[in-house]
C-alpha positions in Angstrom: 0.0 0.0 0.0 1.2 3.6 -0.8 0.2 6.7 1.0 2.8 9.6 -0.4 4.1 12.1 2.1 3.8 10.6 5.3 1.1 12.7 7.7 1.3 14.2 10.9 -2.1 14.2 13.7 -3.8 12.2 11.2 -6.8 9.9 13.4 -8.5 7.5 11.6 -11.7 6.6 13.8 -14.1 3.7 12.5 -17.9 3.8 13.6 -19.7 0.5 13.2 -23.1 -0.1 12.0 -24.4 -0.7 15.7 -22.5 2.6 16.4 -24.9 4.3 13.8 -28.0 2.7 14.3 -30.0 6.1 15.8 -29.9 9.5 15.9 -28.4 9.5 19.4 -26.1 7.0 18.6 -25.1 9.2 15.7 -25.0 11.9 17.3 -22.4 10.7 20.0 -20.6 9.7 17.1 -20.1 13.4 15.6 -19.1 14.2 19.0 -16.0 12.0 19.2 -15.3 13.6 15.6 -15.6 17.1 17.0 -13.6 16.4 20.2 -10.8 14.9 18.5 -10.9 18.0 16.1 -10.8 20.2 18.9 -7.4 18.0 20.5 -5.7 19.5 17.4 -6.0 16.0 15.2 -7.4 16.0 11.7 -9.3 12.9 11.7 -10.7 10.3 8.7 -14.0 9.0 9.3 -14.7 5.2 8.4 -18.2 4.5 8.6 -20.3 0.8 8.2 -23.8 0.7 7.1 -26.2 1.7 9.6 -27.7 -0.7 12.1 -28.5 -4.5 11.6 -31.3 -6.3 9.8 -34.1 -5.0 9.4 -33.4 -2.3 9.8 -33.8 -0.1 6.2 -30.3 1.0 5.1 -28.3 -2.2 6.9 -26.3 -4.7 4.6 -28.3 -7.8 5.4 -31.3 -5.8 4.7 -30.2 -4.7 1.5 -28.3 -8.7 0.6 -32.5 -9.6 1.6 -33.7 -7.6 -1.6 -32.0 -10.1 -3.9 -31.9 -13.4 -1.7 -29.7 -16.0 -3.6 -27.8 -14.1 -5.5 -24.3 -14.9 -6.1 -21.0 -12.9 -5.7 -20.4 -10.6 -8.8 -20.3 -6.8 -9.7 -24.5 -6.6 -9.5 -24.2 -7.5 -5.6 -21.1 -5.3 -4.8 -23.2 -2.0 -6.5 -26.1 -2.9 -4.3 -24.1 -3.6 -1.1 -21.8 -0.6 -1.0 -24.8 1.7 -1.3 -25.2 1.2 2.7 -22.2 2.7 3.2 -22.7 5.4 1.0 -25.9 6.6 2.5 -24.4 6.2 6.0 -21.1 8.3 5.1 -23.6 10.9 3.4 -25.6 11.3 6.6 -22.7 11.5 8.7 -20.9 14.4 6.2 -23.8 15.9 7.0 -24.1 15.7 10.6 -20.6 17.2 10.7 -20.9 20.1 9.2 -24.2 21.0 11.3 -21.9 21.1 13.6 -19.4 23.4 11.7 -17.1 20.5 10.6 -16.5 20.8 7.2 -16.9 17.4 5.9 -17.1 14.8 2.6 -18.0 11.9 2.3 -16.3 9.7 -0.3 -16.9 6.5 -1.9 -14.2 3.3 -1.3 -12.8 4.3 -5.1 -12.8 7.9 -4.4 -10.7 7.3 -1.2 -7.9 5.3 -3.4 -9.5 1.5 -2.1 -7.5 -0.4 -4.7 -8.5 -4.3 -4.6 -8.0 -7.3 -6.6 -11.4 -8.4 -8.8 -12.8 -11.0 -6.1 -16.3 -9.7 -5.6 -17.9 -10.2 -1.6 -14.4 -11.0 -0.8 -12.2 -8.5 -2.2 -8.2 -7.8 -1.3 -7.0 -4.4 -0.4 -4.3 -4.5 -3.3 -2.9 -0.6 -2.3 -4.1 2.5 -1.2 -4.1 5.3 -3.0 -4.0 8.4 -0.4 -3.7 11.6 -2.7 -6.8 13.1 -2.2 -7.6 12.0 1.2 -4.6 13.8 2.0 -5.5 17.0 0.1 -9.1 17.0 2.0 -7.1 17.1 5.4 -4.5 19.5 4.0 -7.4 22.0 3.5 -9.2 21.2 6.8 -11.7 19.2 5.6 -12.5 15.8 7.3 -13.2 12.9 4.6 -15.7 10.6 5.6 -15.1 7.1 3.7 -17.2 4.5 3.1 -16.2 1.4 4.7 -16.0 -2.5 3.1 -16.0 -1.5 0.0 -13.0 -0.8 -2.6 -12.6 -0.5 -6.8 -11.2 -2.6 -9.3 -8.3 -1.2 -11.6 -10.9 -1.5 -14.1 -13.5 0.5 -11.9 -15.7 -2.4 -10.9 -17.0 -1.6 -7.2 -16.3 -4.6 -5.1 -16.5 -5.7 -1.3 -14.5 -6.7 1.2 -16.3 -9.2 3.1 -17.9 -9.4 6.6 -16.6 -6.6 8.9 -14.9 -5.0 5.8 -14.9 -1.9 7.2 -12.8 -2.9 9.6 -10.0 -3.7 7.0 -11.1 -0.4 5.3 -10.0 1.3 8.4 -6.4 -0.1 9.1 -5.8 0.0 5.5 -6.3 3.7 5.7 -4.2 4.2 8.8 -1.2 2.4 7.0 -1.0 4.2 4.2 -1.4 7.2 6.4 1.9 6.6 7.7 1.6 7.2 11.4 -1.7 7.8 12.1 -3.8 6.6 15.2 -7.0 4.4 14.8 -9.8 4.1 16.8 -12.7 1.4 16.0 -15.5 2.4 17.9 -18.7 -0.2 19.0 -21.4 -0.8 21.1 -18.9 -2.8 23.5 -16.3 -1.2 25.6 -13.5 -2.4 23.7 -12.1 -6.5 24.1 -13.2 -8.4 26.9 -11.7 -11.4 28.8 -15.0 -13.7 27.4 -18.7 -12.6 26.2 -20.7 -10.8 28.7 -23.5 -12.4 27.3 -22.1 -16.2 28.7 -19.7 -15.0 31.6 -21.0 -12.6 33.7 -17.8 -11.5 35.3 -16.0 -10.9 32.0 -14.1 -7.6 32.0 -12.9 -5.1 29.3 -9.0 -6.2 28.7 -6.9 -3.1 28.6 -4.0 -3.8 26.6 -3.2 -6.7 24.0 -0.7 -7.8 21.7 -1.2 -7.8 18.1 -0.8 -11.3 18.1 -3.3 -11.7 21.0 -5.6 -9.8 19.5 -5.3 -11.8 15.9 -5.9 -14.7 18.0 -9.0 -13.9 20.2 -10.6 -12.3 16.6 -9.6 -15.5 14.7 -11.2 -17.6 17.6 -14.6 -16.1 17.9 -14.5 -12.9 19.6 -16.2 -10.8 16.8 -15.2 -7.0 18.3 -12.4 -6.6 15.5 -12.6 -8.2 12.1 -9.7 -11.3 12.0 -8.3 -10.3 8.8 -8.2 -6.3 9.9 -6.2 -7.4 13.2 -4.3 -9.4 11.0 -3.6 -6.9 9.0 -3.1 -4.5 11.8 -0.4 -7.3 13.5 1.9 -7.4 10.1 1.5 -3.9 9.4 2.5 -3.0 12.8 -0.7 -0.5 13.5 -1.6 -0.2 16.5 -5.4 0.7 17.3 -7.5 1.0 20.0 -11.0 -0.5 20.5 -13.8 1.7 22.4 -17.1 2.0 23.4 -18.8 4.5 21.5 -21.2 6.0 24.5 -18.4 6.1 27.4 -14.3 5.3 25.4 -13.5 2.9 27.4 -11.7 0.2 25.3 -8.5 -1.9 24.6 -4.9 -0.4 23.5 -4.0 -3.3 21.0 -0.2 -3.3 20.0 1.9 -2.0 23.0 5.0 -3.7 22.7 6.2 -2.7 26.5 3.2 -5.1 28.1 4.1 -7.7 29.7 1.2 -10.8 30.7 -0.2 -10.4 33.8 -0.9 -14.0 34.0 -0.3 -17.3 31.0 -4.4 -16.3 30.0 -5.4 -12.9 29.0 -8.9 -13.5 27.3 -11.1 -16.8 25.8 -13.1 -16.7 22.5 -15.9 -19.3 22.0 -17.5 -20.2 18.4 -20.3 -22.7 17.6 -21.8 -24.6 15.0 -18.5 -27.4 14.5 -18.8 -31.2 13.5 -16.1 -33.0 14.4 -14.9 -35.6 12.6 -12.5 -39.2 13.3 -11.6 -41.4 10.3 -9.7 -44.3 10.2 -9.1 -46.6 6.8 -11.1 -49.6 6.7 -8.6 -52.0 5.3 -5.4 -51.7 3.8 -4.0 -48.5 3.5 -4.2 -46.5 -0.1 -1.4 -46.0 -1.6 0.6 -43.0 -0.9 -1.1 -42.9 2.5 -4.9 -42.8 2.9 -4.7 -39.6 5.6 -3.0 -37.4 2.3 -6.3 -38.9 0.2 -8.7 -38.1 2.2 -7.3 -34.2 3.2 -7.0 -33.9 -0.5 -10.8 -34.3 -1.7 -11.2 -32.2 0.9 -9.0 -29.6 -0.2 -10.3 -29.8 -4.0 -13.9 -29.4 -2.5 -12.8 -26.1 -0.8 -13.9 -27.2 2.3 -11.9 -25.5 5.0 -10.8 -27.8 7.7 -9.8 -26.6 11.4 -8.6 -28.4 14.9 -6.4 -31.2 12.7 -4.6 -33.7 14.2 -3.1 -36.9 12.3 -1.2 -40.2 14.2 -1.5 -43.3 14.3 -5.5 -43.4 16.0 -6.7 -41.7 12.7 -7.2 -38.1 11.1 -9.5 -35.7 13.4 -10.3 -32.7 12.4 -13.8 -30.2 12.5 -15.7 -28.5 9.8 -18.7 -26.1 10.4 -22.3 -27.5 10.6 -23.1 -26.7 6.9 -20.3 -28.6 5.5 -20.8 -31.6 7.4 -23.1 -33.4 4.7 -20.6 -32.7 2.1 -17.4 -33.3 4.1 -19.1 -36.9 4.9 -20.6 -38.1 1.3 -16.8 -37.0 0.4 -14.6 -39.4 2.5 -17.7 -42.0 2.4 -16.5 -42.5 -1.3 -13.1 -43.7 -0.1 -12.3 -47.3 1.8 -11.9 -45.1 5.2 -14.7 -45.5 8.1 -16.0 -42.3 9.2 -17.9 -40.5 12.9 -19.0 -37.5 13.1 -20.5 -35.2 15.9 -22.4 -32.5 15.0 -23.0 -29.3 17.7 -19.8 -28.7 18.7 -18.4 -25.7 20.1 -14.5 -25.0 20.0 -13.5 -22.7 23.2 -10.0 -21.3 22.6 -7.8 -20.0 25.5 -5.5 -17.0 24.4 -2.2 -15.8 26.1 1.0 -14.7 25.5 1.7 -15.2 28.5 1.7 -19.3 28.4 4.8 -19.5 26.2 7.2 -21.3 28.2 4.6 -21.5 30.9 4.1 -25.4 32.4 0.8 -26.6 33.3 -1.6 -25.1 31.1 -3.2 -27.4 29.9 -3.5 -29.2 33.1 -5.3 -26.8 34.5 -7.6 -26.0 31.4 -8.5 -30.1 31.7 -9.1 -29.7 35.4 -11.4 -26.9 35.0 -13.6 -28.5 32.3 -13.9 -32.0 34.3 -14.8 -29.9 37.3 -17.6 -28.5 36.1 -18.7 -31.9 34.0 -17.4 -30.9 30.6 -16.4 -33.2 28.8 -13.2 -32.6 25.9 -13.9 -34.1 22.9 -10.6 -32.9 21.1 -7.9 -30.4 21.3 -5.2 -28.6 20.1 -2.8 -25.7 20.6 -0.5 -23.6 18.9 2.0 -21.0 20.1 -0.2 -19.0 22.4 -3.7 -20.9 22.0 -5.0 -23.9 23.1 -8.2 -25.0 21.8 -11.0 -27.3 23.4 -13.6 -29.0 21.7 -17.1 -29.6 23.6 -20.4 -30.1 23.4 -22.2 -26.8 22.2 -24.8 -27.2 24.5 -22.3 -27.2 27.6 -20.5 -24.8 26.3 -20.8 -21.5 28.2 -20.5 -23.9 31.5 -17.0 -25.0 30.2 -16.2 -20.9 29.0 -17.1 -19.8 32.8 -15.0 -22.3 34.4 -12.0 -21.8 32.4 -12.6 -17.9 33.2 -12.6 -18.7 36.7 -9.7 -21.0 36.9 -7.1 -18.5 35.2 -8.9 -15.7 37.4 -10.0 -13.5 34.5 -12.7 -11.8 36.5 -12.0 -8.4 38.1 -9.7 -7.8 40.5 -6.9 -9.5 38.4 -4.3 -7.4 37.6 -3.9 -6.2 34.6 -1.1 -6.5 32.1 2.3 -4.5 33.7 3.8 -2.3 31.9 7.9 -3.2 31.5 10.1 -0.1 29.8 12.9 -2.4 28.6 10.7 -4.7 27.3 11.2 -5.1 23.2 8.5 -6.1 20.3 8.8 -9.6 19.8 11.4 -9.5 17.3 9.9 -13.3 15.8 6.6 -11.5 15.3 7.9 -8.4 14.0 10.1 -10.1 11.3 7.7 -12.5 10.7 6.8 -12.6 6.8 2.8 -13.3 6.0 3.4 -17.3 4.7 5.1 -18.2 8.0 2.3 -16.3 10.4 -0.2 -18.1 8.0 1.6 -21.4 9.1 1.2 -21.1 12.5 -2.4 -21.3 12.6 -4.3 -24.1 13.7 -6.4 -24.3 10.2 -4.5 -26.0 7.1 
C-alpha cells in the first residue's frame, strides 16, 4: 500500500453499523469527531452501514432484496450503497456542527482491490486526495468495506470490511492513530452475554488480538487485526457511549498471567476417520485431506497419528465433508453441535501446566473434551455446544480472569517480539491451527 508524504495528527476513527443505528447513537458519534478536532487531530471518518437487519439501510437488509444471489459486480453495487448513504448522513451531521466534511466513496478514497467480488483484497491505497481534503481542513468521511477494481468495478470486502477499510487507511497514512469504535467497551476477557464477570482487557498484543478475533471474539474483524499485526498498527477498541476500550499493539506489556482473554464459536462437527482396510497407496490420511481440499472445504482443529485423522468442519459442511470421505475405503464418525472454546495468552509461552489446569477446569464442572489442540499462544478445546458457556465460565474462573486480576504490567525495557515483528505473512499463516 502507498500513501505519499507521510502525515502528521492524522486519526483515523471507525464507527460500526451498531455505532450508527439512531440519531443518538449518531449523534455521539459526531461528537467524538468534534472532540478529536478540537485536540488538534485531523481525523478520517470510516463508517459501516447503519444498524442491523431490518433495519432499512443495513447490509443484510439490502443482501435480503436479492436473496440468492451470487457474488459478482451486480451484488457489490447494491451492497456498497449502505455505506454510502451512511457516510452521506454523517458528512452531513458534521458540518451542522461546523465541521466541514465529505464523504467519499471506497474508489474515491484510493481502495484499490483485486477483482474477487464479496471477498475483495486491499491490493494498495491510494491516499492523494484523502490527504488533500485534510490539508485544507476538511474531514473525509469514507465509506467502509467497500474498494474499486483497476478496471472500476466496485467490489467488497467481506464481513466486517470496514474494519479492514480502516487499518488500511491508517497504514497508508503513515503514522496515524485508529480508533474502531462499538457498542462494547473495547475487548473483553470472554462474552458478557455467557460469563458474567467478563471484563474489558486493557492492553493486548497484536498477536493476542489476531488470535481472540480469529477464535470467535467478533469486536475486531480477524483479517483487519491481521492486517493490523503485520502492518505494525496499533489501534484501540472503544465504546462508542463512554471510550473505554482496549490499547491493541503496545509492545512494552508484559502478561499479567499465562491467559489474558477466551473466544468461543459454535456450529462445528467434528470428525474421526480411520481406513477400513489396507491403506491407499501414498497414504490414505493425504487422500482423504486432498478431496477435501479440492472441494474447498476448509478444515480446522487437525490432528493426524497413528488413531486416525481428526479434524472439525462447520455445521453446513458436514453433509458434504461426509458423502466426500464416504466414497473412499476409510470409516467415518461425526459429531455435530460442537463448540470450539479457545484459550489465548502470551503469557503461556514457556509457561508449564496449562493445559493441566484447562483439563481440570472443564472436568470440574462436567465438561467433557472431545478434542484439542494448541498452537504458540492458543489452546483449543472441543465440547459439546450445548455445555459450552459452562466450560467458557469455568475456564474464566480457573485463570482468574474476572475483576480484581491485575492487569497487564507495563515493563520499559521490554522489546516487540522481534519473531513477530520479522515475521513474513506465509510463516504467520503457518502457525495457525487451520491448514
Amino acid at each position: 500500500m502507498t500513501g505519499g508524504a507521510r502525515t502528521f495528527g492524522v486519526k483515523v476513527m471507525k464507527f460500526g453499523g451498531s455505532s450508527l443505528a439512531t440519531p443518538e447513537l449518531r449523534a455521539a458519534a459526531v461528537e467524538r469527531v468534534v472532540a478529536a478536532r478540537h485536540e488538534g487531530a485531523r481525523v478520517v471518518v470510516v463508517c459501516s452501514a447503519m444498524g442491523r437487519y431490518p433495519d432499512p439501510y443495513a447490509t443484510d437488509t439490502l443482501l435480503s432484496l436479492v436473496a440468492g444471489a451470487a457474488p459478482g459486480p451486480n451484488l457489490d453495487a447494491l451492497l456498497a450503497c449502505g455505506e454510502m448513504i451512511s457516510c452521506a448522513l454523517f458528512a452531513e451531521l458534521l458540518a451542522q456542527r461546523g465541521v466541514q466534511a465529505v464523504a467519499l466513496s471506497g474508489a474515491q478514497a484510493g481502495i484499490l482491490t483485486d477483482g474477487r467480488h464479496g471477498q475483495a483484497r486491499v491490493l494498495r491505497v491510494e491516499t492523494g486526495l484523502v490527504q488533500g481534503l485534510l490539508e485544507t481542513e476538511v474531514t473525509p468521511v469514507v465509506c467502509g468495506f467497500q474498494g474499486v477494481t483497476e478496471e472500476g468495478w466496485v467490489t467488497t470486502l467481506g464481513r466486517g470490511g470496514s474494519d479492514l477499510t480502516a487499518v488500511a487507511l491508517a497504514r497508508a497514512l503513515g503514522n496515524a492513530c485508529l480508533e474502531i469504535y462499538t457498542d462494547v467497551e473495547g475487548v473483553m476477557t470472554a462474552d458478557p452475554k455467557r460469563v458474567e464477570e467478563a471484563r474489558t482487557l486493557a492492553t493486548l498484543s497484536f498477536e493476542e488480538a489476531t488470535e481472540l478475533s480469529e477464535q470467535g471474539a467478533t469486536v475486531m474483524h480477524d483479517g483487519a487485526a491481521d492486517l493490523a499485526r503485520l502492518a505494525r498498527v496499533p489501534y484501540a477498541v472503544r465504546g462508542l457511549r463512554t471510550g473505554v476500550g482496549t490499547q491493541v499493539g503496545q509492545p512494552d506489556v508484559v502478561p499479567a498471567g499465562p491467559v489474558t482473554g477466551i473466544a468461543t464459536a459454535f456450529g462445528f462437527t467434528f470428525f474421526h476417520v480411520v481406513p477400513e482396510a489396507a491403506v491407499l497407496p501414498g497414504g490414505w490420511e493425504r487422500e482423504a485431506l486432498r478431496v477435501l481440499a479440492e472441494a474447498a472445504i476448509s478444515i480446522d482443529c487437525v490432528n493426524v497419528n497413528s488413531a486416525g485423522l481428526f479434524f472439525i468442519v462447520r455445521d453446513h459442511e458436514a453433509d458434504a465433508t461426509r458423502r466426500l470421505l464416504d466414497a473412499l475405503p476409510v470409516a467415518v464418525r461425526g459429531r455435530p453441535g460442537c463448540a470450539k472454546i479457545s484459550v489465548v495468552g502470551a503469557g503461556m509461552r514457556g509457561t508449564p501446566g496449562v493445559m493441566f489446569r484447562c483439563v481440570q477446569a472443564l472436568q470440574g464442572a462436567g465438561v467433557p473434551i472431545i478434542h484439542s489442540t494448541d498452537s504458540n499462544i492458543t489452546i483449543s478445546l472441543l465440547v459439546p455446544g450445548a455445555q459450552a458457556a459452562t466450560g467458557e465460565k469455568a475456564l474464566h474462573d480457573a485463570f482468574c480472569l474476572g475483576e480484581g486480576r491485575p492487569a497487564g504490567r507495563v515493563n520499559s525495557r521490554a522489546t516487540p517480539d522481534r519473531k513477530d515483528a520479522a515475521e513474513p505473512q506465509g510463516v504467520a499463516e503457518a502457525h495457525r491451527t487451520a491448514p
